[in-house]
C-alpha positions as CSV (number, residue, x, y, z in Angstrom):
1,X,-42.4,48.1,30.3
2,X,-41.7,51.5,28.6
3,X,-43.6,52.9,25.9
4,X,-41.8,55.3,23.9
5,X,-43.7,57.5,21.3
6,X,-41.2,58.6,18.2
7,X,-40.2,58.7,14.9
8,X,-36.9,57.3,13.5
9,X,-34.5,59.9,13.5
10,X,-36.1,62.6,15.0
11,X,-36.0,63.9,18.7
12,X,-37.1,60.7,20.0
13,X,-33.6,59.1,18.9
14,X,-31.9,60.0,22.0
15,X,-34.3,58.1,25.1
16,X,-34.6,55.1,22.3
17,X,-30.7,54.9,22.2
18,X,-30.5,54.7,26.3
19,X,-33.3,52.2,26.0
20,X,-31.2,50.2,23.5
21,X,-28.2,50.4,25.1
22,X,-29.3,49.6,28.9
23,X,-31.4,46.4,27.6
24,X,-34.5,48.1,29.4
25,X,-37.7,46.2,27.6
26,X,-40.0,48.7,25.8
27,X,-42.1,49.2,22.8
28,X,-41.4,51.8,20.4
29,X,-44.6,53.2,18.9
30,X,-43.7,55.0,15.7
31,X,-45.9,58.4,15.3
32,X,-46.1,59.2,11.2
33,X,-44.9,63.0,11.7
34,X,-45.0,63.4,8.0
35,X,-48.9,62.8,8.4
36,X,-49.2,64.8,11.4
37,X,-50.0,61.7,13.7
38,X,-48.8,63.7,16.4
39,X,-51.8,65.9,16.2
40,X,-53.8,63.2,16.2
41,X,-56.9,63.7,18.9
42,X,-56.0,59.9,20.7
43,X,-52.1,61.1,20.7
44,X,-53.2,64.5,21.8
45,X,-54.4,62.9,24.7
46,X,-51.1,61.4,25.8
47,X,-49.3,64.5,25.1
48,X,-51.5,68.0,25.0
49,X,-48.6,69.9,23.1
50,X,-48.6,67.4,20.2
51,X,-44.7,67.0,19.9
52,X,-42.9,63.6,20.2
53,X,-41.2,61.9,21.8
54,X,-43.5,60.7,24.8
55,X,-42.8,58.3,27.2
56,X,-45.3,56.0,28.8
57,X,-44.5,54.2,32.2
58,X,-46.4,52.9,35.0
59,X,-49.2,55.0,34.0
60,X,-47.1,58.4,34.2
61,X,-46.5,60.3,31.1
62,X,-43.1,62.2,30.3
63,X,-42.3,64.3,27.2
64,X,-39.1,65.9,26.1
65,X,-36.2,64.2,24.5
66,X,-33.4,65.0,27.4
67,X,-36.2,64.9,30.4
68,X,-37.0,61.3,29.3
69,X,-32.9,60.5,28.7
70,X,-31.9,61.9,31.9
71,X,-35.0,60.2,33.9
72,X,-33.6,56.4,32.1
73,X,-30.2,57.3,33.3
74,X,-30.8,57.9,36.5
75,X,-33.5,55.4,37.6
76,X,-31.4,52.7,36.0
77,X,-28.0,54.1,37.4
78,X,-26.9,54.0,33.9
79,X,-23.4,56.5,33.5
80,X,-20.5,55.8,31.7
């Protein structure tokens, strides 16, 4: 199962929408950027450059909004 590190409506909107949309199981994981979550020391340790989204998966960690939409796509051979 993914783990997907966001916040509604912000960067991490685009990997949660390919999640949605292929039916791929995942847990979203909401980080409070209005409270600075993200720079958080436990976050930090997930993702060193203290931006969102961050994508957890079989113990592999993946930032960056497009990165983690393209990787989704392609492992799950999902194109329209």
């Amino acid at each position: 199962m993914y783990k997907l590190y966001g916040s509604l409506g912000a960067a991490s909107l685009s990997p949660q929408c390919v999640l949605e949309e292929s039916g791929l199981p995942y847990e979203f994981i909401e980080v409070d950027i209005s409270e600075d979550t993200e720079r958080d020391p436990e976050y930090l340790k997930l993702n060193p450059h203290g931006r969102i989204p961050t994508l957890i998966f079989e113990d592999q960690v993946m930032i960056e909004s497009a990165a983690i939409s393209i990787y989704l796509a392609d492992k799950h051979l999902i194109h329209s």
